[in-house]
DRENKOL-347443 format. One record per residue: residue in three letters; z, x, y of N, C-alpha, C, O in turn. Coordinates in steps of 0.05 Angstrom, whole numbers, padded with zeros to 5 digits, always signed. Layout:
% residues N
AlaZXYZXYZXYZXY ...
***
This chain:
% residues 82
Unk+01787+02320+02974+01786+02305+02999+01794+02276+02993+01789+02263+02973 Unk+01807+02270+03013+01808+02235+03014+01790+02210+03005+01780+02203+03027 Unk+01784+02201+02995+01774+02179+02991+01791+02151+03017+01814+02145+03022 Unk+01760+02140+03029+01783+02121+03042+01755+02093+03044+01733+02094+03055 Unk+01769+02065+03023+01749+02051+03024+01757+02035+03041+01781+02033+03047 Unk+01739+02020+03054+01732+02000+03079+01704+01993+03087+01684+01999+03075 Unk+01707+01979+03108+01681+01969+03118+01686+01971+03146+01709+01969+03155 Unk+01660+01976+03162+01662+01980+03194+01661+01953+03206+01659+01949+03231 Unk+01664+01924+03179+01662+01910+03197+01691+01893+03201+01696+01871+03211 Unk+01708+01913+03188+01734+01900+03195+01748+01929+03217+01743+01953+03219 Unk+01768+01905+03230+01783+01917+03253+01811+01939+03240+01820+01959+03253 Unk+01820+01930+03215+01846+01943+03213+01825+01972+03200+01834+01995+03200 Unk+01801+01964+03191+01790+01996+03175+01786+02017+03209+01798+02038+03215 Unk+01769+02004+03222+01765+02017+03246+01788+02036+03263+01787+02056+03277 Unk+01808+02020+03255+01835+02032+03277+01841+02053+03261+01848+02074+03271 Unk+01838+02047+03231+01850+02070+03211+01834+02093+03221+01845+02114+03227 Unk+01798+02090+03222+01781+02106+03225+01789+02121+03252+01787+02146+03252 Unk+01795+02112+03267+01817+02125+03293+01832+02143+03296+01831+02164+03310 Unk+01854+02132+03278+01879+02145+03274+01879+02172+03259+01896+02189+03262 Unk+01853+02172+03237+01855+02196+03221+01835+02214+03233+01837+02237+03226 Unk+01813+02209+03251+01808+02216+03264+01819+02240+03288+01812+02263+03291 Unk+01837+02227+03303+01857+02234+03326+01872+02260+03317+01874+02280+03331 Unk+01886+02255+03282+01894+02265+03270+01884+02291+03262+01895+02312+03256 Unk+01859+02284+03265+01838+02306+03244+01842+02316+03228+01846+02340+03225 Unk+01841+02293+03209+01855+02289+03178+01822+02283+03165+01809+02263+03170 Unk+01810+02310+03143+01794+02297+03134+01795+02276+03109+01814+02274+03093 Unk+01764+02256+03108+01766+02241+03094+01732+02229+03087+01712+02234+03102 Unk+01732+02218+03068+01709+02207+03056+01709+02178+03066+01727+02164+03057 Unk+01696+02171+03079+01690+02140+03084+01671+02124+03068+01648+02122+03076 Unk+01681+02112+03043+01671+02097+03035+01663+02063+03035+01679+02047+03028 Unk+01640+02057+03043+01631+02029+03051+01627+02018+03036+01612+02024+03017 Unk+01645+01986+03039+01650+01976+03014+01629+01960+03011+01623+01954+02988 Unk+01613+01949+03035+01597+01926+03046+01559+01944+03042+01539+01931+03037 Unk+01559+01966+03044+01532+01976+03052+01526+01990+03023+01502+01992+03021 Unk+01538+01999+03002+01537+02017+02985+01553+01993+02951+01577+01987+02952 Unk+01540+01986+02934+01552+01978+02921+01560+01990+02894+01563+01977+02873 Unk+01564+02023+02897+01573+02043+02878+01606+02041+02893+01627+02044+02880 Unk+01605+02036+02924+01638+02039+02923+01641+02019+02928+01661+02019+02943 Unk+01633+01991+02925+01641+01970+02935+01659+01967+02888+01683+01966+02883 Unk+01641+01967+02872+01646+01973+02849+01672+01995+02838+01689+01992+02820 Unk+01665+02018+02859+01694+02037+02843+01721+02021+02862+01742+02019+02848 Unk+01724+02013+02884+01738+01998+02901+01750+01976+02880+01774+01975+02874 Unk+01731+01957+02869+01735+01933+02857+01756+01947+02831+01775+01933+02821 Unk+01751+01967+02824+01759+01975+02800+01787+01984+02811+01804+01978+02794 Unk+01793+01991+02824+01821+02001+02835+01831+01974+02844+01856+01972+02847 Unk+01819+01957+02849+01839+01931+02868+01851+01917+02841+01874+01911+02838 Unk+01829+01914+02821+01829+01893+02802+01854+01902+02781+01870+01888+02769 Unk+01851+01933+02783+01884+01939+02760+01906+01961+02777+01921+01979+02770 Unk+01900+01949+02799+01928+01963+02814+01952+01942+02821+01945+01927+02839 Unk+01972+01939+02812+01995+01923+02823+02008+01922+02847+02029+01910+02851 Unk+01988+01943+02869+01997+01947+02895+01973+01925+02921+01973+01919+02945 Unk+01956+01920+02897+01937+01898+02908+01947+01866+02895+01929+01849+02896 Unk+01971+01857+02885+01979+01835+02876+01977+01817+02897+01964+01796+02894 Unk+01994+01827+02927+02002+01810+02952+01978+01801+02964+01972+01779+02974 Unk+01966+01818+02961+01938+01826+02976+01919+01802+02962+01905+01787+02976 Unk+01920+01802+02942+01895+01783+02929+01914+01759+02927+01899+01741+02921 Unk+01940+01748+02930+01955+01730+02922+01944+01715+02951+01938+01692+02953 Unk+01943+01733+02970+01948+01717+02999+01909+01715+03006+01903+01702+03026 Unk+01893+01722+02996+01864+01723+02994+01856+01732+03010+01837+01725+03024 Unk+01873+01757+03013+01850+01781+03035+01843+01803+03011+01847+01800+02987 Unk+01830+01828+03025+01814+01847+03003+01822+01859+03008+01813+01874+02990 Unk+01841+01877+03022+01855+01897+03012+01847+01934+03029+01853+01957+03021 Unk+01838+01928+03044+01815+01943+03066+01837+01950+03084+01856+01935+03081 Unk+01842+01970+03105+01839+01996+03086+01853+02010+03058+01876+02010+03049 Unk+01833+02018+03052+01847+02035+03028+01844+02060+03025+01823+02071+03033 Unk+01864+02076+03012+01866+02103+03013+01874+02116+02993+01899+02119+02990 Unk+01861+02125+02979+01858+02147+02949+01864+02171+02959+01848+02181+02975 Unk+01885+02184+02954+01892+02217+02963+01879+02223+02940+01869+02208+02923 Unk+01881+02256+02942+01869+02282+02926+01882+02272+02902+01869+02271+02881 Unk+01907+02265+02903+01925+02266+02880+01918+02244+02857+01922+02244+02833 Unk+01905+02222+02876+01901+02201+02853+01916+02178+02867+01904+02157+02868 Unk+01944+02180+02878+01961+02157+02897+01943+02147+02912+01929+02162+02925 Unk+01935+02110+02913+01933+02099+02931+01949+02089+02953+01973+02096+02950 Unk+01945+02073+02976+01958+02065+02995+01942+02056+03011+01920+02063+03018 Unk+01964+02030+03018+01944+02003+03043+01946+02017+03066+01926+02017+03081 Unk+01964+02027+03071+01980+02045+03099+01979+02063+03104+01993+02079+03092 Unk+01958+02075+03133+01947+02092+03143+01976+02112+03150+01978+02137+03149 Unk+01992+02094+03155+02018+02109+03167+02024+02135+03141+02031+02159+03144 Unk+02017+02121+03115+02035+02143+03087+02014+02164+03094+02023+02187+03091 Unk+01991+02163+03101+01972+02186+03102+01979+02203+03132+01979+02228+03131 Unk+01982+02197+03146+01991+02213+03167+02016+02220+03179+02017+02226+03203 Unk+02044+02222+03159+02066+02227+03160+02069+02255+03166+02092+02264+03168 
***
Protein backbone atom coordinates (compact mmCIF):
# COMPACT_ATOMS: atom_id res chain seq x y z
CA UNK A 1 0.00 0.00 0.00
CA UNK A 2 0.90 3.61 -0.34
CA UNK A 3 2.54 5.42 2.15
CA UNK A 4 1.40 9.13 1.95
CA UNK A 5 3.12 11.64 4.53
CA UNK A 6 1.38 14.95 5.51
CA UNK A 7 -0.42 16.74 8.03
CA UNK A 8 -4.28 17.67 8.19
CA UNK A 9 -3.10 20.87 8.99
CA UNK A 10 -1.98 21.83 5.67
CA UNK A 11 -4.29 22.65 2.65
CA UNK A 12 -2.25 21.14 -0.36
CA UNK A 13 -2.18 17.54 2.05
CA UNK A 14 -6.06 17.87 2.43
CA UNK A 15 -6.86 18.33 -1.38
CA UNK A 16 -4.45 15.40 -2.00
CA UNK A 17 -6.55 13.52 0.76
CA UNK A 18 -9.56 14.33 -1.69
CA UNK A 19 -8.33 13.52 -4.76
CA UNK A 20 -7.17 9.95 -3.79
CA UNK A 21 -10.01 9.58 -2.09
CA UNK A 22 -12.56 10.40 -5.14
CA UNK A 23 -10.17 8.13 -6.87
CA UNK A 24 -10.43 5.33 -4.45
CA UNK A 25 -6.91 4.89 -4.50
CA UNK A 26 -5.83 3.19 -1.32
CA UNK A 27 -3.32 4.65 0.99
CA UNK A 28 -1.69 4.98 4.40
CA UNK A 29 -1.95 8.45 5.86
CA UNK A 30 0.87 9.24 7.67
CA UNK A 31 0.91 12.31 10.27
CA UNK A 32 3.77 14.08 10.27
CA UNK A 33 2.62 16.56 13.13
CA UNK A 34 0.67 13.98 15.61
CA UNK A 35 2.95 10.78 15.44
CA UNK A 36 6.77 11.37 15.67
CA UNK A 37 7.72 7.72 14.26
CA UNK A 38 6.56 9.28 10.80
CA UNK A 39 7.32 12.65 11.40
CA UNK A 40 11.17 10.84 11.81
CA UNK A 41 10.84 8.15 8.80
CA UNK A 42 9.46 11.45 6.66
CA UNK A 43 12.62 13.45 7.91
CA UNK A 44 14.68 10.57 6.71
CA UNK A 45 13.37 10.61 3.20
CA UNK A 46 13.39 14.55 2.85
CA UNK A 47 16.96 14.82 4.29
CA UNK A 48 18.61 12.31 1.49
CA UNK A 49 16.32 12.69 -1.35
CA UNK A 50 17.44 15.15 -4.15
CA UNK A 51 13.77 15.55 -5.11
CA UNK A 52 13.38 17.58 -1.79
CA UNK A 53 16.45 20.08 -2.80
CA UNK A 54 13.81 22.94 -4.19
CA UNK A 55 11.66 22.25 -1.53
CA UNK A 56 14.06 22.85 1.41
CA UNK A 57 16.07 25.58 -0.78
CA UNK A 58 12.74 27.69 -0.89
CA UNK A 59 11.88 26.68 3.08
CA UNK A 60 8.80 24.77 2.77
CA UNK A 61 8.55 20.89 3.98
CA UNK A 62 7.76 19.12 1.33
CA UNK A 63 3.98 17.88 2.31
CA UNK A 64 2.41 16.06 0.39
CA UNK A 65 4.38 13.18 -0.01
CA UNK A 66 4.05 9.95 -1.59
CA UNK A 67 5.99 6.61 -1.19
CA UNK A 68 4.48 4.02 -3.78
CA UNK A 69 4.70 0.16 -3.13
CA UNK A 70 7.71 0.35 -5.23
CA UNK A 71 9.84 2.56 -3.13
CA UNK A 72 9.36 5.87 -5.83
CA UNK A 73 8.59 8.98 -4.11
CA UNK A 74 6.66 12.02 -5.39
CA UNK A 75 5.44 15.68 -4.41
CA UNK A 76 2.59 15.21 -7.04
CA UNK A 77 -0.66 13.74 -6.35
CA UNK A 78 -1.18 14.02 -10.17
CA UNK A 79 2.00 10.97 -10.75
CA UNK A 80 -0.21 8.86 -8.35
CA UNK A 81 -3.45 9.12 -10.06
CA UNK A 82 -2.49 8.88 -13.77
Amino acid sequence: MMNMYGSHLCPDVREAIEVLEAQEIEFQFLDITTDLSHLKAFLQIRDTSPLFDAVRDAGGIGIPCFEKENGEITLNVEDIVK
